[in-house]
mmCIF file of the N, C-alpha and C atoms, coordinates in Angstrom:
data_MODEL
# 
_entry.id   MODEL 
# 
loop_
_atom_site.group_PDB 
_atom_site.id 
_atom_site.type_symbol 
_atom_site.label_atom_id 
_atom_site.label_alt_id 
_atom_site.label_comp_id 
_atom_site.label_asym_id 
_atom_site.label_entity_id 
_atom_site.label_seq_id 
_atom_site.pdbx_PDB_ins_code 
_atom_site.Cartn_x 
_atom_site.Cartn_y 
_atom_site.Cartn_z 
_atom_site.occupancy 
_atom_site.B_iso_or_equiv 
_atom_site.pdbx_formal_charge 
_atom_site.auth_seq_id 
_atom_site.auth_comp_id 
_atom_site.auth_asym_id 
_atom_site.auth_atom_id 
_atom_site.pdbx_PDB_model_num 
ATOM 1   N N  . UNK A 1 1  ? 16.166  22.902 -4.645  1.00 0.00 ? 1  UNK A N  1 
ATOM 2   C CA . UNK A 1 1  ? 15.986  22.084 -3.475  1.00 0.00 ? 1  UNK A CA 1 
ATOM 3   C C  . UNK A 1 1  ? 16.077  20.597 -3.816  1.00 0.00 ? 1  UNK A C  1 
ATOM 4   N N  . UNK A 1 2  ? 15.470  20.157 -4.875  1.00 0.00 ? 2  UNK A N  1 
ATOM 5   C CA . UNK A 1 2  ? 15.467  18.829 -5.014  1.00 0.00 ? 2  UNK A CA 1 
ATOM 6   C C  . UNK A 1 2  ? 16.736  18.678 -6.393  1.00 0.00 ? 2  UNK A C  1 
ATOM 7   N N  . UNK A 1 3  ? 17.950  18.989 -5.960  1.00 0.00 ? 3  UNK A N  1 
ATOM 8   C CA . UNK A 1 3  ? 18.909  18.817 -6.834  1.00 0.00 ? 3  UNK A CA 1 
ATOM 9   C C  . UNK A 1 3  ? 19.460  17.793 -6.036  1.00 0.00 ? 3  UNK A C  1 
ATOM 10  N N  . UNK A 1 4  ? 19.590  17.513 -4.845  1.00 0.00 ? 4  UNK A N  1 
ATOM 11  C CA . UNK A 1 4  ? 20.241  16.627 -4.263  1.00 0.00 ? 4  UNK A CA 1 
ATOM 12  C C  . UNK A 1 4  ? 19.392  15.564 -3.855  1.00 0.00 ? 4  UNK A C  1 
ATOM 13  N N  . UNK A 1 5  ? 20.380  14.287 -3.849  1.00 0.00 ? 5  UNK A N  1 
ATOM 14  C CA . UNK A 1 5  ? 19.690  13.161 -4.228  1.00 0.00 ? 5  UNK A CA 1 
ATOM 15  C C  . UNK A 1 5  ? 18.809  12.921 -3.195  1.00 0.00 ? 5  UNK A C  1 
ATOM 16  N N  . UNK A 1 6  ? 19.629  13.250 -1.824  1.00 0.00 ? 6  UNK A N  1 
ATOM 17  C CA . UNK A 1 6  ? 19.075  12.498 -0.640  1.00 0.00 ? 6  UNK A CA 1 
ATOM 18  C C  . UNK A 1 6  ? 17.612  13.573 -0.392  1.00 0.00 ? 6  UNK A C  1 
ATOM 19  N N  . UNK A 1 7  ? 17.784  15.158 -0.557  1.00 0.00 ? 7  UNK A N  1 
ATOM 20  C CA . UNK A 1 7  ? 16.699  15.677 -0.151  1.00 0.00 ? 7  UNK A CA 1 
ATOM 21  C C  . UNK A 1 7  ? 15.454  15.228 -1.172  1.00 0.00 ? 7  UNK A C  1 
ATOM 22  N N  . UNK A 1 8  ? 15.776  14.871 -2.441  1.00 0.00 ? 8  UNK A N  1 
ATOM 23  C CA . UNK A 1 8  ? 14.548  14.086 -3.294  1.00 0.00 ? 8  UNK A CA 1 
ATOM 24  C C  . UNK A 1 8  ? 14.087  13.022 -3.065  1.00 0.00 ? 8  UNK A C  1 
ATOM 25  N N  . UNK A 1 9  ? 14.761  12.132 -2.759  1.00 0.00 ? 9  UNK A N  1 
ATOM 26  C CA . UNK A 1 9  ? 14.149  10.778 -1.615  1.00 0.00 ? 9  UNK A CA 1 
ATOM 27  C C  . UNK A 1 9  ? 14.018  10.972 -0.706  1.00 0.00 ? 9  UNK A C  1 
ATOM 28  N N  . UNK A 1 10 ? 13.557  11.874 0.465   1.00 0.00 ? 10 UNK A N  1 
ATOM 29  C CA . UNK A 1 10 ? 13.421  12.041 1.531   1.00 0.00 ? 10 UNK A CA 1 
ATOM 30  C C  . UNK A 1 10 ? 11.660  12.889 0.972   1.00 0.00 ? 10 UNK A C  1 
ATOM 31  N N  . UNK A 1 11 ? 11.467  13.536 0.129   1.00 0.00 ? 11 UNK A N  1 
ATOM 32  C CA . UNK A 1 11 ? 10.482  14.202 -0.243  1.00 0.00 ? 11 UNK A CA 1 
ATOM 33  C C  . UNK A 1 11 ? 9.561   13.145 -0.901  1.00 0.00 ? 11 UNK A C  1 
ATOM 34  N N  . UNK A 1 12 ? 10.242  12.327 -1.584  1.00 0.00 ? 12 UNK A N  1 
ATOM 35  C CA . UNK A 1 12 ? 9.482   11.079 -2.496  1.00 0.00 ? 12 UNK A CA 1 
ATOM 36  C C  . UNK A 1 12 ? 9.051   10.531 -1.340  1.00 0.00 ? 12 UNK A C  1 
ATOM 37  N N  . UNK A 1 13 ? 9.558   9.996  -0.310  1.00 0.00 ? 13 UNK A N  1 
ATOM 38  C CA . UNK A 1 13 ? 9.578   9.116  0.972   1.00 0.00 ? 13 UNK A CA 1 
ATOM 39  C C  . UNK A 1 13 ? 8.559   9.639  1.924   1.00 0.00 ? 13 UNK A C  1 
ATOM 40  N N  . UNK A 1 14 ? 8.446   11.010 2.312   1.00 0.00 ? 14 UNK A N  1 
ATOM 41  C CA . UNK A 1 14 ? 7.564   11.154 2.707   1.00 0.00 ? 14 UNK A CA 1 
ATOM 42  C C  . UNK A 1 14 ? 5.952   11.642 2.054   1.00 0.00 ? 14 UNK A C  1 
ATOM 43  N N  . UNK A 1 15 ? 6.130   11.997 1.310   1.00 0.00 ? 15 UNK A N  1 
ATOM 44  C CA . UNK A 1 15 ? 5.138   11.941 0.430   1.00 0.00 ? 15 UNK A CA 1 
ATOM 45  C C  . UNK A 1 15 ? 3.759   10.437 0.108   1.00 0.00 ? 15 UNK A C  1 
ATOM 46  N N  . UNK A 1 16 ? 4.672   9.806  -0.160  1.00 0.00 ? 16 UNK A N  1 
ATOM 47  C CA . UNK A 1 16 ? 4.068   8.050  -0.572  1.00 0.00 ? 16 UNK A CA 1 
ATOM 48  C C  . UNK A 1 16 ? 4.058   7.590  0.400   1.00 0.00 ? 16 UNK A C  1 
ATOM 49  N N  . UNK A 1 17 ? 4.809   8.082  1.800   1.00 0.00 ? 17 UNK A N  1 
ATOM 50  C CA . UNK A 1 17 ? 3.940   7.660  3.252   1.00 0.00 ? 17 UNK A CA 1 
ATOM 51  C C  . UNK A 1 17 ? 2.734   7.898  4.193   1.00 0.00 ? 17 UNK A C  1 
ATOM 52  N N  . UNK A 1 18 ? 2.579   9.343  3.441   1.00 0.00 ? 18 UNK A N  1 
ATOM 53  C CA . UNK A 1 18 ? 2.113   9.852  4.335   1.00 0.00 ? 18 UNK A CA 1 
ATOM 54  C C  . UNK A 1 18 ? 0.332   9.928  3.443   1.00 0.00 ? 18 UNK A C  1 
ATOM 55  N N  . UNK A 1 19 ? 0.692   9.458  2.000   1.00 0.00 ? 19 UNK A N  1 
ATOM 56  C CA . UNK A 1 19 ? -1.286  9.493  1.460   1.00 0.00 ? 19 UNK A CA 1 
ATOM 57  C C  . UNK A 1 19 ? -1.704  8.065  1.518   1.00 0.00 ? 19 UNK A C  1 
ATOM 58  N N  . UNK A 1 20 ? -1.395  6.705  1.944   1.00 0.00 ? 20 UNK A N  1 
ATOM 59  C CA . UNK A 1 20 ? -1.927  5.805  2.786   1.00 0.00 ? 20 UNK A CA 1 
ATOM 60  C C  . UNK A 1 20 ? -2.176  5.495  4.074   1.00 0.00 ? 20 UNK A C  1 
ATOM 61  N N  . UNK A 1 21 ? -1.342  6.235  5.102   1.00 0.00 ? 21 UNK A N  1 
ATOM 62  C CA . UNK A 1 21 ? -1.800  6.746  6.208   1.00 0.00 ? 21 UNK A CA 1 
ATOM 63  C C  . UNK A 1 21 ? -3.241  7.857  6.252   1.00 0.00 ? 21 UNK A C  1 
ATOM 64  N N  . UNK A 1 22 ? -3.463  8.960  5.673   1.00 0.00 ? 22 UNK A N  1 
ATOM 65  C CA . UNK A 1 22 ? -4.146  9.548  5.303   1.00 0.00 ? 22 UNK A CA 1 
ATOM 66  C C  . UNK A 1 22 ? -5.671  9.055  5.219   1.00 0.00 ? 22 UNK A C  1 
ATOM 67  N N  . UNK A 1 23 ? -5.252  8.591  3.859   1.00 0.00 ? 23 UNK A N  1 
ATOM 68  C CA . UNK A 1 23 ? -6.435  7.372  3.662   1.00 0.00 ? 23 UNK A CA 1 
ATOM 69  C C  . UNK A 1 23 ? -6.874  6.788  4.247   1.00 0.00 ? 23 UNK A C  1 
ATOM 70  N N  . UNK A 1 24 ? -6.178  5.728  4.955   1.00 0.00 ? 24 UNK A N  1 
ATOM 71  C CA . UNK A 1 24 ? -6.941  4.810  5.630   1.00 0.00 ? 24 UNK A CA 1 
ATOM 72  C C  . UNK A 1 24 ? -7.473  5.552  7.386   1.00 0.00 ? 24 UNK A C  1 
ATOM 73  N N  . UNK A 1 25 ? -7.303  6.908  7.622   1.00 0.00 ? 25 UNK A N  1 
ATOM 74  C CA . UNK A 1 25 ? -7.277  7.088  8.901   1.00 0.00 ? 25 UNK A CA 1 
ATOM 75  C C  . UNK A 1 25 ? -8.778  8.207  8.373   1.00 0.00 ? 25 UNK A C  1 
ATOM 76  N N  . UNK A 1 26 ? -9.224  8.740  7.318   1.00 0.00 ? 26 UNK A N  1 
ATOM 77  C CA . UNK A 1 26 ? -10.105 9.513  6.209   1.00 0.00 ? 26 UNK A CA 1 
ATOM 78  C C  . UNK A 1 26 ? -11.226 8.208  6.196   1.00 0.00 ? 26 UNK A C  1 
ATOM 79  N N  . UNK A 1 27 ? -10.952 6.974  5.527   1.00 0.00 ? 27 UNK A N  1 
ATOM 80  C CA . UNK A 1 27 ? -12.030 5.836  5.620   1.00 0.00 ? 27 UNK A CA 1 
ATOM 81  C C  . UNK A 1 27 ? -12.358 5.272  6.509   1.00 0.00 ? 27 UNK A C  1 
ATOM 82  N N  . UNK A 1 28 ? -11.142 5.614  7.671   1.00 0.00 ? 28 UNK A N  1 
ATOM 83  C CA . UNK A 1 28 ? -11.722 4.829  9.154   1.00 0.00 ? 28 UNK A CA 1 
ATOM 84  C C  . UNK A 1 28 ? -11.102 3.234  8.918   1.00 0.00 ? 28 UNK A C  1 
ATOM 85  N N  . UNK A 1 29 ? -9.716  2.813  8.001   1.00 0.00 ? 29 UNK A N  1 
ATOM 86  C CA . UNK A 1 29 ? -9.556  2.044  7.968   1.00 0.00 ? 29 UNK A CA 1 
ATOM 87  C C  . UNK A 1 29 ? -8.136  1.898  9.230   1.00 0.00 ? 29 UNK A C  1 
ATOM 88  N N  . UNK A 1 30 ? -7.604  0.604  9.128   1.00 0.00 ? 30 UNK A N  1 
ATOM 89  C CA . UNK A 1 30 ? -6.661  0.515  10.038  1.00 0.00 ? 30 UNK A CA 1 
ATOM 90  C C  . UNK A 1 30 ? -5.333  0.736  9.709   1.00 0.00 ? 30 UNK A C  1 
ATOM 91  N N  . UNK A 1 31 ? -5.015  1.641  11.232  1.00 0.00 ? 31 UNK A N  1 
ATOM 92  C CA . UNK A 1 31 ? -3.797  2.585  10.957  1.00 0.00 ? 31 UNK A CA 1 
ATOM 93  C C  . UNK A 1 31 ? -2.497  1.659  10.896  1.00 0.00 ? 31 UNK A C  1 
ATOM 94  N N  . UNK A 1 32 ? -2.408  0.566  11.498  1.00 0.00 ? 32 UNK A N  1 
ATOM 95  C CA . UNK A 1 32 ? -1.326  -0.178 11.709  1.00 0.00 ? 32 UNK A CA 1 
ATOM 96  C C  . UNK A 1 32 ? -0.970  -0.683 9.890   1.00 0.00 ? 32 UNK A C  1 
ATOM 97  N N  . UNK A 1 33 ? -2.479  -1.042 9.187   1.00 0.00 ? 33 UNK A N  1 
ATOM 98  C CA . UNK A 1 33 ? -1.836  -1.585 7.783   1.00 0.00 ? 33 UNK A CA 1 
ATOM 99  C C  . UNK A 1 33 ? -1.803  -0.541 7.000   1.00 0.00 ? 33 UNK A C  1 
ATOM 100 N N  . UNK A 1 34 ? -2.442  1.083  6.810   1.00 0.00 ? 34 UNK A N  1 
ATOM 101 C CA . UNK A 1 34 ? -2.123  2.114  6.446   1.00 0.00 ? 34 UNK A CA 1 
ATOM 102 C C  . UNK A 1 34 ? -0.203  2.670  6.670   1.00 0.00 ? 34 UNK A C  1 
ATOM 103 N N  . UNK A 1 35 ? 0.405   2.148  7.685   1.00 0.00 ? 35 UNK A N  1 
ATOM 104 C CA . UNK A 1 35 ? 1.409   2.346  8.580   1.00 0.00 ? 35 UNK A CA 1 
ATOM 105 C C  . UNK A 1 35 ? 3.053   1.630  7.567   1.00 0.00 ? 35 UNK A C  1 
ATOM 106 N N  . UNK A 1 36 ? 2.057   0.137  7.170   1.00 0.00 ? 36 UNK A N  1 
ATOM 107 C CA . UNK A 1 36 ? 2.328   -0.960 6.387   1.00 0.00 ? 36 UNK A CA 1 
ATOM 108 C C  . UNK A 1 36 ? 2.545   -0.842 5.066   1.00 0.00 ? 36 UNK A C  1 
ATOM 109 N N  . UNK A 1 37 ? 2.057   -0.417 4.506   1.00 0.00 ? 37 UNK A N  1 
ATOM 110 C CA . UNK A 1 37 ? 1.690   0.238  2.939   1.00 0.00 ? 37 UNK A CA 1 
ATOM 111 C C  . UNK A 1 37 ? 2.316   1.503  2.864   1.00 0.00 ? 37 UNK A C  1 
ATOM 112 N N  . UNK A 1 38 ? 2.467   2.411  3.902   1.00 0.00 ? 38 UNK A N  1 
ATOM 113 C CA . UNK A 1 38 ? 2.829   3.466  3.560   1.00 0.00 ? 38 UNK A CA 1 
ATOM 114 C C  . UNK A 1 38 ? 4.925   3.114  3.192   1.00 0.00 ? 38 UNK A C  1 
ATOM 115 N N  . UNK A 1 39 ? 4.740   2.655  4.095   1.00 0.00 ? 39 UNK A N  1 
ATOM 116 C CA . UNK A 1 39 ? 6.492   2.217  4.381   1.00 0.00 ? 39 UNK A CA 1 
ATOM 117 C C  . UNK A 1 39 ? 6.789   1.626  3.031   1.00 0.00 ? 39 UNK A C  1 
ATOM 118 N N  . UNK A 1 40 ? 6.253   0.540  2.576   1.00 0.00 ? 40 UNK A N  1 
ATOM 119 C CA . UNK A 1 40 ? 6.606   0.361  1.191   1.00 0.00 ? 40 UNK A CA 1 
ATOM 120 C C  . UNK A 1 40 ? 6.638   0.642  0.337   1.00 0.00 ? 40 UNK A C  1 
ATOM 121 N N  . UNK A 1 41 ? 5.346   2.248  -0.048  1.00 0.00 ? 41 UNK A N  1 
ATOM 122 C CA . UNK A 1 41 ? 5.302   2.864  -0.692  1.00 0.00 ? 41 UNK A CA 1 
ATOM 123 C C  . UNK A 1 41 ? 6.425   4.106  -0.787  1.00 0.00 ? 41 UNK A C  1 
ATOM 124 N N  . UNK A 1 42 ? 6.451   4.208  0.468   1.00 0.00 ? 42 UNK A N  1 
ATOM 125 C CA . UNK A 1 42 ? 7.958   5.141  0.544   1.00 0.00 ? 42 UNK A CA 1 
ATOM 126 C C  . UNK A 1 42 ? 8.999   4.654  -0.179  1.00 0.00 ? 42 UNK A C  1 
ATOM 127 N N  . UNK A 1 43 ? 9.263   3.647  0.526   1.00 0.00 ? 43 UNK A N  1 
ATOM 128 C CA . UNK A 1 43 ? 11.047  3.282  0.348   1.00 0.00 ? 43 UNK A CA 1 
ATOM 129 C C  . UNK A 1 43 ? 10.593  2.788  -1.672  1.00 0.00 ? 43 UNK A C  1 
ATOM 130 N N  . UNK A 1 44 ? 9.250   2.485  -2.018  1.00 0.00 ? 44 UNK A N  1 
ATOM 131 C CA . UNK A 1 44 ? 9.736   2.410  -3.475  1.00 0.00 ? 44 UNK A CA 1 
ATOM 132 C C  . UNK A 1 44 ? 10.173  3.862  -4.405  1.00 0.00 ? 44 UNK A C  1 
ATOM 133 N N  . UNK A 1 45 ? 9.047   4.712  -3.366  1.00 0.00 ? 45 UNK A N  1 
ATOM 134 C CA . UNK A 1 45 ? 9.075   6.095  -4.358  1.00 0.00 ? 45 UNK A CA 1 
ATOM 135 C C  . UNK A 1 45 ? 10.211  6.559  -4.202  1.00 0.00 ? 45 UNK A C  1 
ATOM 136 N N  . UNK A 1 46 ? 10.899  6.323  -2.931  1.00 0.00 ? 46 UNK A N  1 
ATOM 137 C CA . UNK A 1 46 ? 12.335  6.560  -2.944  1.00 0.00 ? 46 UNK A CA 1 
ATOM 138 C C  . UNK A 1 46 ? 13.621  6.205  -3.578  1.00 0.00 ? 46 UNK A C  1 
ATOM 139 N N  . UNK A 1 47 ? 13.579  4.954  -4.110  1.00 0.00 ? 47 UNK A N  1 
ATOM 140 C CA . UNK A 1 47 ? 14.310  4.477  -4.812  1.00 0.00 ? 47 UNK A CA 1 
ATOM 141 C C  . UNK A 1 47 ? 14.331  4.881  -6.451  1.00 0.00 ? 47 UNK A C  1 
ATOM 142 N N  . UNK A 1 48 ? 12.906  4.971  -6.715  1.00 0.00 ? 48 UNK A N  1 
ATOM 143 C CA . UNK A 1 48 ? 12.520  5.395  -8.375  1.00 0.00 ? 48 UNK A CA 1 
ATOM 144 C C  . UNK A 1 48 ? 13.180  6.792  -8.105  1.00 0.00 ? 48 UNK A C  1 
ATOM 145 N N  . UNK A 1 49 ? 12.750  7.843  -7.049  1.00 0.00 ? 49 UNK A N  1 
ATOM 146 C CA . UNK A 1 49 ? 13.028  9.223  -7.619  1.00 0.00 ? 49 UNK A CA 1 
ATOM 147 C C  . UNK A 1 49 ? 14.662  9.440  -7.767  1.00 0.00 ? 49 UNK A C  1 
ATOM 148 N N  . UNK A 1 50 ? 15.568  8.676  -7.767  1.00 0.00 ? 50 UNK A N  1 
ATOM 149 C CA . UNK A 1 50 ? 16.379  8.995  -8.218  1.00 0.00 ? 50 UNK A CA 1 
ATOM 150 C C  . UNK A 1 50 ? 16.752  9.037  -9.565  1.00 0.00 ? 50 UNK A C  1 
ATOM 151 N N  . UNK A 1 51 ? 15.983  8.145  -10.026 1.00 0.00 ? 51 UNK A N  1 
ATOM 152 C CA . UNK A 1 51 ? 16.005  7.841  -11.886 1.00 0.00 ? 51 UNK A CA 1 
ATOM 153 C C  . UNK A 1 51 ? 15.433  9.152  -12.416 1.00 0.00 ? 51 UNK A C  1 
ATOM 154 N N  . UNK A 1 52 ? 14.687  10.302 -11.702 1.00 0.00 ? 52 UNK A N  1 
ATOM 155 C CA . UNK A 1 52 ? 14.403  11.326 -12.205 1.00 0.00 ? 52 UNK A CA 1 
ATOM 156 C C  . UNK A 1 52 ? 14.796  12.674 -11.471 1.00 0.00 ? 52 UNK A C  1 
ATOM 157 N N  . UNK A 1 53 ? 16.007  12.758 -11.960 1.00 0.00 ? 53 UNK A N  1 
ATOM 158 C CA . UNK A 1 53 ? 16.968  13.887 -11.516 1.00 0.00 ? 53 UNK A CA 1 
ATOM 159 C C  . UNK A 1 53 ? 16.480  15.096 -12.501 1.00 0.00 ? 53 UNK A C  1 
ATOM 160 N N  . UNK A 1 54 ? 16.556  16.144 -12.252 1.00 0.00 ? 54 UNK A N  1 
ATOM 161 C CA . UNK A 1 54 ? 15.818  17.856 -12.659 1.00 0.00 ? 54 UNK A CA 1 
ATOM 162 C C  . UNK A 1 54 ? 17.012  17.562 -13.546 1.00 0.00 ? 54 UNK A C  1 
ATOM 163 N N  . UNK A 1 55 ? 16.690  18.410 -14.298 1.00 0.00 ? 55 UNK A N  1 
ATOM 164 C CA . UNK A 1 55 ? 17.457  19.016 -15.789 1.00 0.00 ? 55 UNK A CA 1 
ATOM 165 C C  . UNK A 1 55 ? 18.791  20.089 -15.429 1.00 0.00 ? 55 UNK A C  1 
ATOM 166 N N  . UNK A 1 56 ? 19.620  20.077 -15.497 1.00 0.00 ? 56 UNK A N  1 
ATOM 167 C CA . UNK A 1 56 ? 20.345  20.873 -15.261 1.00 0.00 ? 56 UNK A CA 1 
ATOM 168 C C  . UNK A 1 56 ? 20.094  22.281 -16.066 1.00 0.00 ? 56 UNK A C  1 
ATOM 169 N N  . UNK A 1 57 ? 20.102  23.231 -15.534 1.00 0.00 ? 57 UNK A N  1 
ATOM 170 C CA . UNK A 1 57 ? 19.322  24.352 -15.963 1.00 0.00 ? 57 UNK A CA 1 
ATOM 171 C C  . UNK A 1 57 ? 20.773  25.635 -16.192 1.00 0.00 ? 57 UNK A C  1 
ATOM 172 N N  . UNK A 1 58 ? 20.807  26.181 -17.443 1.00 0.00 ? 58 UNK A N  1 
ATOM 173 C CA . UNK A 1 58 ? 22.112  27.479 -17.590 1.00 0.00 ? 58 UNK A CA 1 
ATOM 174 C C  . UNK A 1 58 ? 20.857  28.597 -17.604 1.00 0.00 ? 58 UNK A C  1 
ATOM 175 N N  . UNK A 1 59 ? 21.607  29.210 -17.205 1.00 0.00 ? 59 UNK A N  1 
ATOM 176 C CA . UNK A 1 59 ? 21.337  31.059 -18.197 1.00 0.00 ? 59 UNK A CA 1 
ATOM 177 C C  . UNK A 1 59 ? 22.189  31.521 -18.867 1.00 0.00 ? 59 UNK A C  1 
ATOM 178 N N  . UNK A 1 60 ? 21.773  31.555 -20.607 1.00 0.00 ? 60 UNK A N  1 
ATOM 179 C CA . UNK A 1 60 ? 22.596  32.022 -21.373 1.00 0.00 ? 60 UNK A CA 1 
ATOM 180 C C  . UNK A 1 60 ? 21.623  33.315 -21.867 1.00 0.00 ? 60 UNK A C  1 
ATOM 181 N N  . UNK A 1 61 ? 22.666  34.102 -22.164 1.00 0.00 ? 61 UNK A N  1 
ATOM 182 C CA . UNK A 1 61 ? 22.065  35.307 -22.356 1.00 0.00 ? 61 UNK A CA 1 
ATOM 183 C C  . UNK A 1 61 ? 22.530  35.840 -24.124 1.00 0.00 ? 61 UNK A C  1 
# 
């Protein structure tokens, strides 16, 4: 599943959006800068997870 680039940044992306939203809505903090943080945290985790592409995997027998 995560062999392709775009479905691994889309997983990185939502991922790192969605545990500062979380958080701050868990502490009772505000959703608009939870909203704020999350977005940047996305689009970075999105950009890094491409530098870590899965191993290309054989079966040799």
């Amino acid at each position: 599943m995560l062999e392709n680039k775009f479905t691994r940044a889309g997983v990185f992306f939502v991922v790192a959006f969605s545990v500062p939203i979380l958080l701050g809505l868990l502490t009772e903090g505000d959703l608009n800068r939870g909203i704020q943080i999350g977005v940047v945290m996305g689009v970075i985790f999105g950009v890094i997870s491409q530098y870590f592409e899965p191993k290309p995997t054989s079966v040799e027998q």
